[in-house]
DRENNUVO-123378 format. One record per atom (N, C-alpha, C): atom name; y, z, x; chain; residue number from 1. Coordinates in steps of 0.001 Angstrom, whole numbers, padded with zeros to 6 digits. Example, Ala and Ser with C-alpha at 12.3 -4.5 7.8 and 13.67 -1.06 7.14 Angstrom:
BEGIN
    a         Y         Z         X   c     k
    N   -005690    007800    013190   A     1
   CA   -004500    007800    012300   A     1
    C   -003300    007800    013200   A     1
    N   -002250    007080    012850   A     2
   CA   -001060    007140    013670   A     2
    C    000030    007870    012900   A     2
# end
This chain:
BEGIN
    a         Y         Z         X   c     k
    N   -027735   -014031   -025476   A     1
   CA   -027544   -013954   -024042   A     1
    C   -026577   -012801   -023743   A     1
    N   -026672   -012298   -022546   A     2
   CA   -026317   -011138   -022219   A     2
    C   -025328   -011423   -020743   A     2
    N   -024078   -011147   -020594   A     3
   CA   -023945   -011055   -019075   A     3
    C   -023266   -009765   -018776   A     3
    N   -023916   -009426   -017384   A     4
   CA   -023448   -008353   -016809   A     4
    C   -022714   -008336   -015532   A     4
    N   -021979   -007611   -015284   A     5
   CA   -020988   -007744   -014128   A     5
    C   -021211   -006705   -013816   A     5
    N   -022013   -006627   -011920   A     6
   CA   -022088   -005671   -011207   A     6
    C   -021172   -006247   -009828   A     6
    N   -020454   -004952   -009567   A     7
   CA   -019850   -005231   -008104   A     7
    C   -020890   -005503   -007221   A     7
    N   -020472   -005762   -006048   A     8
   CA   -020862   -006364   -004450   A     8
    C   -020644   -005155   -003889   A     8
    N   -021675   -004706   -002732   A     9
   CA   -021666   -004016   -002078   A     9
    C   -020873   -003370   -001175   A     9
    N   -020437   -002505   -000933   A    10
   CA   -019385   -002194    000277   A    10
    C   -019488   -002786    001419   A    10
    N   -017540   -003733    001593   A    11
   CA   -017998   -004392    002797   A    11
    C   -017970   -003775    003855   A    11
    N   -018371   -004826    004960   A    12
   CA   -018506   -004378    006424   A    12
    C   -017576   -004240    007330   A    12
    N   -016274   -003765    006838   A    13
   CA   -014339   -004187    007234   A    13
    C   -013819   -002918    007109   A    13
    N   -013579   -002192    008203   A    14
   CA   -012797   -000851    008217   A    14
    C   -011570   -000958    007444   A    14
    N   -011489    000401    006531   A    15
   CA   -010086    000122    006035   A    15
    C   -008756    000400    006829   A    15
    N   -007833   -000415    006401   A    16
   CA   -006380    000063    007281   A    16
    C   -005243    000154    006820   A    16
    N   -005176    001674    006817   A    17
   CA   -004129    002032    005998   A    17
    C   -002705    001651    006377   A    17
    N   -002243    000984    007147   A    18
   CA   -000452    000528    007441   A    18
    C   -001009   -000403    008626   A    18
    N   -000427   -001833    007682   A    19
   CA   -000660   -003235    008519   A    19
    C    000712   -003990    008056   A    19
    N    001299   -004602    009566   A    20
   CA    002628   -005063    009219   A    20
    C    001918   -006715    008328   A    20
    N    002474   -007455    008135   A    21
   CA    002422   -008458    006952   A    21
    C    001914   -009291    007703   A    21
    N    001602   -009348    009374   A    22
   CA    000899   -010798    009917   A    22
    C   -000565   -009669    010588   A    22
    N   -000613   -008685    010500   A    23
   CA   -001290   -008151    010658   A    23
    C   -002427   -007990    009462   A    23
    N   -001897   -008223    008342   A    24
   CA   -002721   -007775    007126   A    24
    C   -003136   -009165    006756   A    24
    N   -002706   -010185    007420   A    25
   CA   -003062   -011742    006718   A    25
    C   -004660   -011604    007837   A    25
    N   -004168   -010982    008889   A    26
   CA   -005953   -011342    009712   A    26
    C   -007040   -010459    009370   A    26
    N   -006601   -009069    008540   A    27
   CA   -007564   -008322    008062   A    27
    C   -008066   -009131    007320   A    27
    N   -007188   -009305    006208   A    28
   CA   -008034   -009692    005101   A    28
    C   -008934   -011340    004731   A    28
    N   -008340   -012218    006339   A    29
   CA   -009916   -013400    006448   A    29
    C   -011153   -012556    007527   A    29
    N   -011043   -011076    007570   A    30
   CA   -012077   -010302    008054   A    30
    C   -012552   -009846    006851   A    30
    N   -011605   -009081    005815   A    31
   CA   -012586   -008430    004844   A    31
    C   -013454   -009897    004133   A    31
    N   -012613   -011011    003516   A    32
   CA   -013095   -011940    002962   A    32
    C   -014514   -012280    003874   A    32
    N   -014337   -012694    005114   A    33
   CA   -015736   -012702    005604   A    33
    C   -016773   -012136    006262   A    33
    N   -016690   -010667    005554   A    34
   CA   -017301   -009316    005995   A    34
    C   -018539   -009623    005284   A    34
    N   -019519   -009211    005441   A    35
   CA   -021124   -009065    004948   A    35
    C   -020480   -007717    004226   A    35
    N   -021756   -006915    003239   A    36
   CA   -022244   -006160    003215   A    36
    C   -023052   -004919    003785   A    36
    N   -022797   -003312    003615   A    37
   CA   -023164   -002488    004593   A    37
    C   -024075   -001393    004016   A    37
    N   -024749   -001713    002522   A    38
   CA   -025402   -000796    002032   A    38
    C   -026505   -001743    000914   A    38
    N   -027542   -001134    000715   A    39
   CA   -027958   -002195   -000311   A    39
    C   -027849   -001471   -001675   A    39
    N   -028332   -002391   -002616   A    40
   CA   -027784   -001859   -004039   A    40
    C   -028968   -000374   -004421   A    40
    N   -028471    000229   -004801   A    41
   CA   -029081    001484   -005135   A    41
    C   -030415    001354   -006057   A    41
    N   -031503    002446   -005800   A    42
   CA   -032939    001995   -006630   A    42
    C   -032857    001983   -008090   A    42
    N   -031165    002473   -009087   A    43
   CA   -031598    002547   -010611   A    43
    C   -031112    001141   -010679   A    43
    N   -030124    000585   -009883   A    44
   CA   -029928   -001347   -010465   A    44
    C   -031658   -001651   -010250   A    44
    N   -031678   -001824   -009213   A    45
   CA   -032734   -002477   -008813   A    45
    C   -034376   -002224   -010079   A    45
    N   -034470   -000813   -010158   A    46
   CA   -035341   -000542   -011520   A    46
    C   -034944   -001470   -012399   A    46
    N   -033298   -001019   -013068   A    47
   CA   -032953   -001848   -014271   A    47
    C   -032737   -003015   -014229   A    47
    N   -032369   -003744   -012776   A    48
   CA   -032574   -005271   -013273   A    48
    C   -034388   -006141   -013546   A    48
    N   -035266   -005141   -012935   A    49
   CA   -036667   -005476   -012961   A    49
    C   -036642   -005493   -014683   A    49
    N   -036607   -004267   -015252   A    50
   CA   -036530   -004243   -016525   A    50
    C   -035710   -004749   -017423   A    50
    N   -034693   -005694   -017319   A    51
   CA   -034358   -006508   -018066   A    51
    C   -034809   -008236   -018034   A    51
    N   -035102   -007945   -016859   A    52
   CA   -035972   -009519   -016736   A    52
    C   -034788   -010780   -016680   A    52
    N   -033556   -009760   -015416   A    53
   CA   -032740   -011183   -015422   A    53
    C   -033538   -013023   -014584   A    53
    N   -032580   -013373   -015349   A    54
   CA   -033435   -014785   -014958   A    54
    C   -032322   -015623   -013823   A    54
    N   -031148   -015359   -014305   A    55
   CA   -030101   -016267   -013179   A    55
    C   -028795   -014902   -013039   A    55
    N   -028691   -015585   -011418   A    56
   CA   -027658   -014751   -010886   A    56
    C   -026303   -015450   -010657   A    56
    N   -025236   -015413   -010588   A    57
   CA   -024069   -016285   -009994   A    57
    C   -023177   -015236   -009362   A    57
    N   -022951   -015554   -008400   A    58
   CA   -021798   -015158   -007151   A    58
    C   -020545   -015848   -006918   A    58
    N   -019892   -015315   -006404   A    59
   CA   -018580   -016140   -005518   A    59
    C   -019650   -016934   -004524   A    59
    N   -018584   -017694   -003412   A    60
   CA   -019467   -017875   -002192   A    60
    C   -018890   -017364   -000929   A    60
    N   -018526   -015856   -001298   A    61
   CA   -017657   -015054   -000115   A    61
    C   -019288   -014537    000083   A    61
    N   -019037   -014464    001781   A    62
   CA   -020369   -014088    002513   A    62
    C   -020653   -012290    001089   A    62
    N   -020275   -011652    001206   A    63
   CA   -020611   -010386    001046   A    63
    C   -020938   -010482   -000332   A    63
    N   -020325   -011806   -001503   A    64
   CA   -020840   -011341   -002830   A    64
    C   -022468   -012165   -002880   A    64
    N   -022250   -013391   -001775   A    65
   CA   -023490   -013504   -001567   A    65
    C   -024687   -012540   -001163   A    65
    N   -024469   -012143    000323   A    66
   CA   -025692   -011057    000222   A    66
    C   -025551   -010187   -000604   A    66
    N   -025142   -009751   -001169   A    67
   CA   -024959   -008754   -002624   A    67
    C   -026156   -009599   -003494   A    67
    N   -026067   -010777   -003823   A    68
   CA   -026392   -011535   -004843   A    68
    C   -028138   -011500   -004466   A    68
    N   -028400   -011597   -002827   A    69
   CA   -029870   -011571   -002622   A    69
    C   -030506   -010370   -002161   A    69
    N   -029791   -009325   -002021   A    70
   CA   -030263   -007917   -002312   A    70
    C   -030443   -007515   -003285   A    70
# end
């Protein structure tokens, strides 16, 4: 058996470069429940056809999910 670890797609959460500390607690239950904004590129997608994965596992943060069904 084989496992591979591919990242999740770029989320859908502008970055911000200088957030005071109650400011950065509300970004980040935005990044956590940001979707995805690109889909996975055509050589995964070739190479996972050609390895013939059989099971996938994710977090259950929205974005590693749709990651997981793209």
């Amino acid at each position: 058996m084989r496992i591979h670890l591919i990242r999740h797609g770029a989320p859908d959460c502008p970055p911000q470069p200088s957030l005071s500390s109650k400011e950065y607690r509300g970004w980040m239950d935005a990044y956590r429940a940001a979707g995805i904004i690109d889909n996975p590129p055509d050589s995964l997608r070739t190479w996972l056809k050609a390895t013939g994965v059989q099971s996938v596992f994710s977090s259950v943060l929205p974005r590693s999910v749709q990651s997981a069904r793209a």
